[in-house]
N, C-alpha and C positions, 0 to 999 in steps of 0.2 A: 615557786615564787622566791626571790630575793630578799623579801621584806615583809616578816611574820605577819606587819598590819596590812599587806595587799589582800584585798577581799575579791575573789574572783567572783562573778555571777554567769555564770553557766547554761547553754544550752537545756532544760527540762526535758522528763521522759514521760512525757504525756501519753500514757497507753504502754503497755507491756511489748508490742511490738516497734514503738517508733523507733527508726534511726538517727534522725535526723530532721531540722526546722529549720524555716527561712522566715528571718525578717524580716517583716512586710515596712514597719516603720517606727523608728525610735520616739518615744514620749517624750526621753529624757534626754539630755545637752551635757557633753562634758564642763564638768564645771559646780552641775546644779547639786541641791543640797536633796538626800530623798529617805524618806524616815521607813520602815517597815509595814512591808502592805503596801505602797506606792507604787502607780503602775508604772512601767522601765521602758516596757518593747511589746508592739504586738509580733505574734509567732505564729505562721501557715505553718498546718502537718498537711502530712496526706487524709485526715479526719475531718479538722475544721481549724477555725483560727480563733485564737487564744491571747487574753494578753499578760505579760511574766510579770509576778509582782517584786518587791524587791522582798529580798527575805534580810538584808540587812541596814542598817543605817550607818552613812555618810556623805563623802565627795564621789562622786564620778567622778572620777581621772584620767581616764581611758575609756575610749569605747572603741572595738578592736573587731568588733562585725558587721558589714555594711549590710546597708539595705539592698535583699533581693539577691543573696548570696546564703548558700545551703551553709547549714553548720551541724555537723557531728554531736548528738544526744553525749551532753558533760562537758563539750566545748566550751573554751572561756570567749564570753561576748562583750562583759565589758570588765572594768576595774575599777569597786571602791577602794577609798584610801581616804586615811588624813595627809592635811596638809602638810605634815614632816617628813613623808615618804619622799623623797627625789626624785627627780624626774629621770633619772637616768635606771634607776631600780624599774619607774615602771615600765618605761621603754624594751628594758630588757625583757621583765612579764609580759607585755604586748607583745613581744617577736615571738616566745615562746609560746604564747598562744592561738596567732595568726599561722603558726609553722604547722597545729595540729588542724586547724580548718584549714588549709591549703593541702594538707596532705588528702582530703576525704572521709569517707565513711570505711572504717573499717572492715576487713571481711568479719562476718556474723557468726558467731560464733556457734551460735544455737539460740533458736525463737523460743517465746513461752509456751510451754505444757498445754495442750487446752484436754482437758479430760472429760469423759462424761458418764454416765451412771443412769440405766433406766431405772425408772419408777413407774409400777403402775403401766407395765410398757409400752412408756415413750422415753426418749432422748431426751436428757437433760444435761446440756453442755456448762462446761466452770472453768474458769485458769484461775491458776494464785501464783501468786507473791510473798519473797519472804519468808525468812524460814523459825526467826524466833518470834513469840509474843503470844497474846492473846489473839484467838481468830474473830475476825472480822468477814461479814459476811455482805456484799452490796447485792442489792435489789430493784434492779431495774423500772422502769415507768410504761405505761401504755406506749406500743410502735418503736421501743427502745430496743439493746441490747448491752453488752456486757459494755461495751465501749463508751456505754454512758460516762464512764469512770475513768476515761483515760487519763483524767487530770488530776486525779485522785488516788487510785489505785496502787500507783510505784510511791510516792509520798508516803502516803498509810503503811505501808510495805518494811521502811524504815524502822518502825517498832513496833508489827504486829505480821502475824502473814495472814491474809487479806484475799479475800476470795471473788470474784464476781460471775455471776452466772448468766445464760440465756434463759427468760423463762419460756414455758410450754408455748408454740406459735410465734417467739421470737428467736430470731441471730440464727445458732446453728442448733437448738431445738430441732425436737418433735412437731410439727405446724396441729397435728389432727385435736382438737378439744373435745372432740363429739364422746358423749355420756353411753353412747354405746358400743358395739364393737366395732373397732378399726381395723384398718388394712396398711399395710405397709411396715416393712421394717423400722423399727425404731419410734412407730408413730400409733401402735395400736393403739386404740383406749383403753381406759377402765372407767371405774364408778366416780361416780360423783359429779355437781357442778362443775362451769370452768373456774369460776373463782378459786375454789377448793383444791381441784386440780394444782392452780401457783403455788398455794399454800404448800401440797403434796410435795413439789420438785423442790423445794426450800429444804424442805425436812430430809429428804432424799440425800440432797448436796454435803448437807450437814454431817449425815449416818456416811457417809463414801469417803468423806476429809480424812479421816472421821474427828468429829468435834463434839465434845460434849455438852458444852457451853460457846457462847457466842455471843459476838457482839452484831446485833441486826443494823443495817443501813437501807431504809428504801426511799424511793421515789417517786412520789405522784401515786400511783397504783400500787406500784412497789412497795409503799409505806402503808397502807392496806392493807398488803399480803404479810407484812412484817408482823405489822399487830396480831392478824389470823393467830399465823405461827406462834406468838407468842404466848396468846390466849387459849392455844392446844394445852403447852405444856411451859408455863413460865420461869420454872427451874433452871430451863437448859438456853433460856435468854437473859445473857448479861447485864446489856442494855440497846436502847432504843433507841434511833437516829432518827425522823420521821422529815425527808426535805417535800415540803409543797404537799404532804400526805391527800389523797381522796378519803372522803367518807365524814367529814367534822360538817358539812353545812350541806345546805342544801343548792346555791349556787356554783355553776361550773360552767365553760365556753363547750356547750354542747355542740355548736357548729365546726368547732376547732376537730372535737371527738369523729363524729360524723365526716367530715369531710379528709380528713387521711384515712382513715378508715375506705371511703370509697376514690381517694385521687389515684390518678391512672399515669399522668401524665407531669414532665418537669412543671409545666406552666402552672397545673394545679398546685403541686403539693410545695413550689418553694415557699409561698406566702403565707401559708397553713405553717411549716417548718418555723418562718421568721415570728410568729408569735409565741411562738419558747422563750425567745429572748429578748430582753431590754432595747439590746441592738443588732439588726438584723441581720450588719455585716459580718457578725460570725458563720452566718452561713454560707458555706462554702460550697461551690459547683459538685465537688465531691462527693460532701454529705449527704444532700440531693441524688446522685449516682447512684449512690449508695441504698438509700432508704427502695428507690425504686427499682433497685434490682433484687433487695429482699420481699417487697410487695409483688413484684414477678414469681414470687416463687409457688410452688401448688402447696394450696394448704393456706396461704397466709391469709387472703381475703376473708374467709371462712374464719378464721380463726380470732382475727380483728370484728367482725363482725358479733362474734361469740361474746367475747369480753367488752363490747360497749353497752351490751343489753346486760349486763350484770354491772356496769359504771351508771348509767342516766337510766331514767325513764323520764319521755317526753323531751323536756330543757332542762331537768332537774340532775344532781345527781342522787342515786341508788345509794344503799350501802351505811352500814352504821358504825364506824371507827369508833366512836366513844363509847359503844358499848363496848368493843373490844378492849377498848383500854381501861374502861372500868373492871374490867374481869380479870385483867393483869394485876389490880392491886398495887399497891404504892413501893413494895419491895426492887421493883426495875424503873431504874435511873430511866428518864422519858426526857428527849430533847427535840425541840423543832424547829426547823430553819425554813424560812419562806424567803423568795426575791417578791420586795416589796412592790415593785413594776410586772407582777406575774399577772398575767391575760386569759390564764387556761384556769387556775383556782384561786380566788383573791386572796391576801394578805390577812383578811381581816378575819380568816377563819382559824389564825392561828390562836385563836384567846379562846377558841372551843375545844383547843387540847389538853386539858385539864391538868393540874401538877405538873406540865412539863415547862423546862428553861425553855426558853423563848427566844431566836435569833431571829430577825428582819432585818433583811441586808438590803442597802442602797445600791443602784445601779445594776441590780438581776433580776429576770423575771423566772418563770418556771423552771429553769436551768441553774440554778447558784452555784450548781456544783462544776457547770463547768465556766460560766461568766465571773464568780469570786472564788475560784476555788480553794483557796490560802484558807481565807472567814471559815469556810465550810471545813475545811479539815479541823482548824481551831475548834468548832463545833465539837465533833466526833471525838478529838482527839478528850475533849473537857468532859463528854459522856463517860467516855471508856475511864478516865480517872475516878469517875461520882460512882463505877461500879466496884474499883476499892479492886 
């Protein structure tokens, strides 16, 4: 840059493997004024679409990436400025940075680590990010996997190293749940429920980092299995992240539960999908792709089916979260984030998470973390501080 105050706003790395984003369509106008947190641009991955908040405030001056044009993960897409900067400084920052999306996506250098570690043996797959800080550990949601985080994970990454896993019957996991002897490499059983099981490959991940302490982040289910964990052994958990947690009330979208669980087909499962989120059109053709070429796999159906009978019975949900968190004791920092528009576990069961700071974000539903994903790290980033 020419001009210490040219603020570049850059391409994001949404997921450990992205290279590269296409803007689908600008919010913003050069010209307009936009404060922190303001949304900029929506951005298609090959995952799903996202929209970039700003992470600083002033003038748009420049916007140097068109719509419907790929741009290189760090690429500059637009340019804040104040008013004193010239025009001609930022013209020069604009060529310079049209010159590195025009040139393409770099050759790759080397993709993320993905490791794994049996437990109990089955496969329990993990990648991390980052190499100094406190570790940070994310925890997926029912029919998820690690990519839950892709809008989160390289963020987090910044000042912690940050793990996220497959659990047992999701991503690149073990699919087998069954309490008795299994077959297959990588996928035998052992003892216990499935729930317990999650809990198991959490503790696994942790012993393999190796981590002695941690900072837990789950999801829907994932916030479940976080509390288990923690209520094992609360020493070795820092603090508590709980987005959309299951188990505080007895209301949940059982047909939402049920019906991925058993959808076969695009036509079923994209509508199922678009009640994650506030607004639908983040879900993307791919996503979809995606989901159902993991629900192809042996193992998965069973496996899904495992863990909804340990979520609901009937319409209701199962499961007692505030026992667990009562057994955790007031020594761990406990935070929780709902989208206040969630369809799959209402909002309203956040005041049954007892001692914990309380975030209810506008405009997300079950997904926060990746429809506000900024709010949500803010979140985590304010727990992991309250852990000292």
């Amino acid at each position: 840059m020419t001009d210490e105050r040219i603020v570049a706003v850059t391409m994001p790395k949404w997921g450990l493997s992205m290279r590269l984003g296409k803007i689908t369509g600008w919010v913003v106008a050069e010209g307009d004024e936009v404060n922190v947190g303001d949304d900029l641009a929506d951005i298609e991955t090959d995952k799903i679409t996202g929209t970039l908040e700003a992470a600083d405030a002033g003038t748009v001056r420049r916007i140097v990436a068109r719509v419907g044009e790929d741009v290189p993960v760090s690429g500059t897409i637009a340019l804040i400025a104040p008013a004193g900067v010239s025009d001609a400084d930022l013209d020069a920052a604009a060529l310079e940075a049209r010159a590195v999306i025009d040139a393409g996506v770099p050759e790759e250098a080397g993709g993320p680590v993905v490791q794994a570690v049996d437990v109990r043996g089955r496969r329990v797959s993990f990648a991390g990010a980052g190499a100094d800080g406190d570790v940070v550990l994310l925890i997926h949601g029912f029919g998820g996997d690690r990519n839950s985080w892709l809008f989160l994970q390289e963020p987090l990454a910044a000042r912690h190293r940050v793990y996220a896993l497959d659990l047992p019957g999701h991503g690149t996991s073990g699919k087998n749940l069954e309490t008795g002897s299994g077959s297959g490499a990588g996928d035998a059983a052992g003892a216990g429920d499935p729930a317990g099981l999650l809990a198991d490959a959490v503790v696994g991940v942790l012993d393999a980092i190796p981590a002695s302490r941690a900072h837990l982040v789950g999801h829907s289910m994932g916030g479940a299995v976080a509390l288990a964990v923690a209520a094992r052994d609360p020493r070795r958990i820092a603090s508590l992240t709980l987005i959309a947690p299951s188990g505080f009330g007895r209301q949940i979208n059982a047909g939402y539960l049920r019906g991925f669980a058993g959808a076969q087909t695009r036509r079923e499962l994209k509508p199922l999908v678009g009640q994650l989120f506030s607004d639908d059109k983040l879900v993307t053709r791919q996503v979809v792709d995606d989901l159902l070429a993991y629900k192809r796999l042996d193992g998965v159906e069973a496996a899904l089916h495992a863990l909804l009978a340990t979520l609901v019975g009937g319409d209701e949900q199962r499961g007692d979260s505030a026992a667990l968190l009562a057994a955790i004791g007031d020594a761990t920092p406990v935070t929780v984030v709902w989208g206040r528009q969630d369809q799959i576990i209402p909002a309203e069961q956040a005041q049954a998470v007892a001692g914990a700071v309380r975030y209810v974000i506008e405009g997300a539903g079950h997904m926060p973390h990746m429809e506000r994903p900024v709010e949500v790290q803010t979140a985590i980033e304010d727990t992991i501080a309250r852990a000292g």
